[in-house]
DRENPA-3360 file (N, C-alpha, C; in nm, 2 decimals, always signed):
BEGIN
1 = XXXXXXXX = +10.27/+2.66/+5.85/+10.41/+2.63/+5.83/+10.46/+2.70/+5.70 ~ +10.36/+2.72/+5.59/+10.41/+2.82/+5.47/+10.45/+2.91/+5.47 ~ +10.36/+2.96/+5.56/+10.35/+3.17/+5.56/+10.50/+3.16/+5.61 ~ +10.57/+3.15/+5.75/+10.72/+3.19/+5.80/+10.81/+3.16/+5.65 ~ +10.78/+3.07/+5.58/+10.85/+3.05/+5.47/+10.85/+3.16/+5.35 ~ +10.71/+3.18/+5.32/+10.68/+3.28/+5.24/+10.74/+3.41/+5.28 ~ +10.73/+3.43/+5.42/+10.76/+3.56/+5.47/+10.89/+3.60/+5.47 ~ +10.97/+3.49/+5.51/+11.13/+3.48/+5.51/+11.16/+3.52/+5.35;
9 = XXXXXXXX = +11.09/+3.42/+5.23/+11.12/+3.45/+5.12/+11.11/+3.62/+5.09 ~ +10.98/+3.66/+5.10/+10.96/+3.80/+5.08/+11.03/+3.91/+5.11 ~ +11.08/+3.91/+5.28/+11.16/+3.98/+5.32/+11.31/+3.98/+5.27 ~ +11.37/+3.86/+5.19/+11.46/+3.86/+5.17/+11.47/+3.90/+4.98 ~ +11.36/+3.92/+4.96/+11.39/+3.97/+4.83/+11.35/+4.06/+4.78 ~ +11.26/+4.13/+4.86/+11.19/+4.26/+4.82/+11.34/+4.33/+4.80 ~ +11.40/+4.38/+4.90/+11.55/+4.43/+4.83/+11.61/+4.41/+4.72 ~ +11.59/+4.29/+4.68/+11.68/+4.25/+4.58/+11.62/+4.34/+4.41;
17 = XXXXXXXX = +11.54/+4.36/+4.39/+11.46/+4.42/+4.33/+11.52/+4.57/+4.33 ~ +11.52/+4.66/+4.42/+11.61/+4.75/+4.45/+11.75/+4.76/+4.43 ~ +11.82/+4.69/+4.50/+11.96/+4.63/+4.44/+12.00/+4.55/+4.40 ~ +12.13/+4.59/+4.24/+12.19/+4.47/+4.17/+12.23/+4.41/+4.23 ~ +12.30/+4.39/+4.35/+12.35/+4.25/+4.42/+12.24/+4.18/+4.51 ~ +12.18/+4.08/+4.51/+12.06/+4.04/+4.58/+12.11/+3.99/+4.73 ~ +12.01/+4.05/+4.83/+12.10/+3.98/+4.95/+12.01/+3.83/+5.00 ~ +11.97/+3.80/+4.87/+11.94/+3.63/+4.93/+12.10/+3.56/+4.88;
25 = XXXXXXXX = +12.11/+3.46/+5.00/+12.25/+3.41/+5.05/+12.20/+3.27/+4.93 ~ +12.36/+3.28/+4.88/+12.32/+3.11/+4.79/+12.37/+3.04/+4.91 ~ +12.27/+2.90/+4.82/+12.28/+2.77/+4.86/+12.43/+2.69/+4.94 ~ +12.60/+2.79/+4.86/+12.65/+2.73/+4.92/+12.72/+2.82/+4.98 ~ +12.66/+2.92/+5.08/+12.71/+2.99/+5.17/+12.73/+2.95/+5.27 ~ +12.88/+2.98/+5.36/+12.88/+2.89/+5.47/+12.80/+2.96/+5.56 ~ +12.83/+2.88/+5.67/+12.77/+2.96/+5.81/+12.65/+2.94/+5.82 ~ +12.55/+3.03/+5.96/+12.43/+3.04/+5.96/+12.33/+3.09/+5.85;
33 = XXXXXXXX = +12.43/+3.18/+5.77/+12.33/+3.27/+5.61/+12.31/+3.16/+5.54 ~ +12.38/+3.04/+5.55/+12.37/+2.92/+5.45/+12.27/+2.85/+5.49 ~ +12.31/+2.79/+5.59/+12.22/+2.71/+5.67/+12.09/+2.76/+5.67 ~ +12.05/+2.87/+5.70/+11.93/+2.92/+5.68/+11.85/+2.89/+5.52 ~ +11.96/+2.92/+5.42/+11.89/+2.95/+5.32/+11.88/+2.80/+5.23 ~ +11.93/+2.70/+5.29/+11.92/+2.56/+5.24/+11.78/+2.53/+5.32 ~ +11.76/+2.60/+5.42/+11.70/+2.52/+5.55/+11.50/+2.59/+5.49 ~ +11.59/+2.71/+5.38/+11.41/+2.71/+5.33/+11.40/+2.76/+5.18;
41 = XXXXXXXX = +11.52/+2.66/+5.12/+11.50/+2.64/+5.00/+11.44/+2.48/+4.98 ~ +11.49/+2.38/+5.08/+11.44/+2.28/+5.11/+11.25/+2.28/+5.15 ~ +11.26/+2.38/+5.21/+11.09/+2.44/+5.24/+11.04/+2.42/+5.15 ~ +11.08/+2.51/+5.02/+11.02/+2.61/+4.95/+11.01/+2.48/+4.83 ~ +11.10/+2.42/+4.80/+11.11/+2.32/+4.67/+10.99/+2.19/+4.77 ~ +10.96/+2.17/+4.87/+10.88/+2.06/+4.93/+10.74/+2.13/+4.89 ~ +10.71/+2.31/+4.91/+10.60/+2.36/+4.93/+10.57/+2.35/+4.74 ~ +10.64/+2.40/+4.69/+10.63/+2.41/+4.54/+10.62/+2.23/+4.44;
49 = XXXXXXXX = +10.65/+2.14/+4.50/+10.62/+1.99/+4.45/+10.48/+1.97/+4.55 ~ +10.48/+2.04/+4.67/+10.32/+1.96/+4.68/+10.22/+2.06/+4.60 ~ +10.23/+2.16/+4.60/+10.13/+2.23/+4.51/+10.13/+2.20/+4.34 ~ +10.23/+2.12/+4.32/+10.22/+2.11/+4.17/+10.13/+1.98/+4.17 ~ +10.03/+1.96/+4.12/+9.98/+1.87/+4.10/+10.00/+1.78/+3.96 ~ +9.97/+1.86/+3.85/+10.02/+1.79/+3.77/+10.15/+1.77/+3.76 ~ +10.25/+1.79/+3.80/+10.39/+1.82/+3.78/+10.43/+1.84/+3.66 ~ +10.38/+1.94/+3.62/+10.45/+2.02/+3.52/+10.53/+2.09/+3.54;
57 = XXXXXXXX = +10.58/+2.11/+3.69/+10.66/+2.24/+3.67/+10.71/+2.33/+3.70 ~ +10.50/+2.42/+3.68/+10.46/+2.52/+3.72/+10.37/+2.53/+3.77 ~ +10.28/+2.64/+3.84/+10.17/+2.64/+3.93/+10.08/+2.69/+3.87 ~ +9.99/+2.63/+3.79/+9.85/+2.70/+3.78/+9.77/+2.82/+3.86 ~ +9.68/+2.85/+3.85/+9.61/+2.96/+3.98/+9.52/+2.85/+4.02 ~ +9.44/+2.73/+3.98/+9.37/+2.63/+4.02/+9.46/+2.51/+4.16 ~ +9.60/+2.50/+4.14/+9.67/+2.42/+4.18/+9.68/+2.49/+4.32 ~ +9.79/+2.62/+4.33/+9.74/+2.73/+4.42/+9.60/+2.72/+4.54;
65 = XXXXXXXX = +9.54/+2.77/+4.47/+9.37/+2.78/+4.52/+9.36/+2.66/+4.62 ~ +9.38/+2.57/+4.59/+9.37/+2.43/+4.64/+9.47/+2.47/+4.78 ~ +9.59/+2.51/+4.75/+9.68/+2.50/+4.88/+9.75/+2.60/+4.94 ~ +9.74/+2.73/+4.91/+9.75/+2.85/+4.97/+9.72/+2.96/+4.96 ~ +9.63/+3.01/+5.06/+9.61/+3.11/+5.04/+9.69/+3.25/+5.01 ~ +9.80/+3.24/+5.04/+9.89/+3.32/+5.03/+9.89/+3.39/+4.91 ~ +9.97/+3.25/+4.82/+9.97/+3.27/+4.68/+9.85/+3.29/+4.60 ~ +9.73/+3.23/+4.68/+9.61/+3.27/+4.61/+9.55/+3.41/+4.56;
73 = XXXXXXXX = +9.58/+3.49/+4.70/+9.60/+3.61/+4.68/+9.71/+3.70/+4.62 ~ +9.75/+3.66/+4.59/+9.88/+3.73/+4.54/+9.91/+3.72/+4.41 ~ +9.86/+3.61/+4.32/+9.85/+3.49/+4.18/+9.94/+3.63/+4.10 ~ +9.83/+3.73/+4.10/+9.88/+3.82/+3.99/+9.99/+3.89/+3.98 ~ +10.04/+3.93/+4.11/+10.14/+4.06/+4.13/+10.30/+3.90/+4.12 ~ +10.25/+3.80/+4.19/+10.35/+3.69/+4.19/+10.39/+3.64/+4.01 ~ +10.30/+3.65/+3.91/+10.33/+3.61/+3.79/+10.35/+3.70/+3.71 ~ +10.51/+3.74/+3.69/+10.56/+3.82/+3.66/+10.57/+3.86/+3.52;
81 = XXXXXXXX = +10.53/+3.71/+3.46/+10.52/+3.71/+3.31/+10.37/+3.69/+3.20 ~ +10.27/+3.73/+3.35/+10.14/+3.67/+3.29/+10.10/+3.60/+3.23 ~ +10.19/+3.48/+3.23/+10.12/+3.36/+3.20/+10.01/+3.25/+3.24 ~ +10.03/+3.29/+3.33/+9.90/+3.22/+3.39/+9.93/+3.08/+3.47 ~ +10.07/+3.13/+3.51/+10.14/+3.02/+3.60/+10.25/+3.09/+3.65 ~ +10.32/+2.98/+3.80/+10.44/+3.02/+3.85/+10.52/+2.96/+3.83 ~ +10.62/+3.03/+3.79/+10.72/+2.92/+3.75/+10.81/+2.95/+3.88 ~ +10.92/+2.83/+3.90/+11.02/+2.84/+4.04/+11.10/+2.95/+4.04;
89 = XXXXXXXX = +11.09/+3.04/+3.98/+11.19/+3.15/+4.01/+11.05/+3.27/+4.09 ~ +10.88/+3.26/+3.97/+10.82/+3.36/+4.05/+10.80/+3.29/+4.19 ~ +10.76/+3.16/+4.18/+10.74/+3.14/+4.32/+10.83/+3.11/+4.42 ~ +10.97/+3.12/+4.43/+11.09/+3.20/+4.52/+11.08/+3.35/+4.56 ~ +11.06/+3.44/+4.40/+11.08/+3.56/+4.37/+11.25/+3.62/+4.37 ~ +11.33/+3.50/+4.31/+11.43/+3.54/+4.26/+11.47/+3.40/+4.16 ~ +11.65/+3.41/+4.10/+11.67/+3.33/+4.03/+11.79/+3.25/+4.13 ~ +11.81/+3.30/+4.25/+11.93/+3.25/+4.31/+11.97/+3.11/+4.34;
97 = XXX = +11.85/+3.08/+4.36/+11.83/+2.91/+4.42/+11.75/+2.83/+4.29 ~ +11.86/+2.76/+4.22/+11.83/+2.64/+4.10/+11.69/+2.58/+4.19 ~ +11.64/+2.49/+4.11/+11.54/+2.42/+4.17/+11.61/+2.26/+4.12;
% end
């Protein structure tokens, strides 16, 4: 049930990287663009509180490891600030959706 999440996230922001206007749809867009993007920002903030274990926050690469592989593979190219954690904008991969 992550990955379609992950995937949707990915495909919707690799563009945005490319262009200054991002085509991830905010939170209070009407229509189906909206509803969609509530419908896996809700995902994404359920997927991101069960992986935080300590609730700090942010995602360790230990916290991760534990619950997806996805991110596990990805830890480095996803922490954009090499910290040695995700914070909710790397693990969206944008800033559009407040947490």
């Amino acid at each position: 049930m992550r990955y379609p999440v992950l995937c949707v996230l990915a495909l919707c922001t690799a563009p945005a990287a490319i262009h200054a206007q991002s085509i991830v749809p905010s939170l209070d867009e009407p229509g189906h663009k909206g509803d969609m993007a509530r419908m896996a920002w809700r995902r994404s903030v359920a997927q991101f509180d069960g992986t935080d274990a300590d609730k700090d926050g942010r995602l360790a690469r230990e916290e991760v490891a534990r619950q997806s592989r996805y991110l596990t593979d990805n830890f480095d190219r996803l922490d954009t600030s090499k910290d040695g954690y995700l914070s909710w904008e790397e693990f969206v991969g944008h800033d559009r959706w407040p947490k």
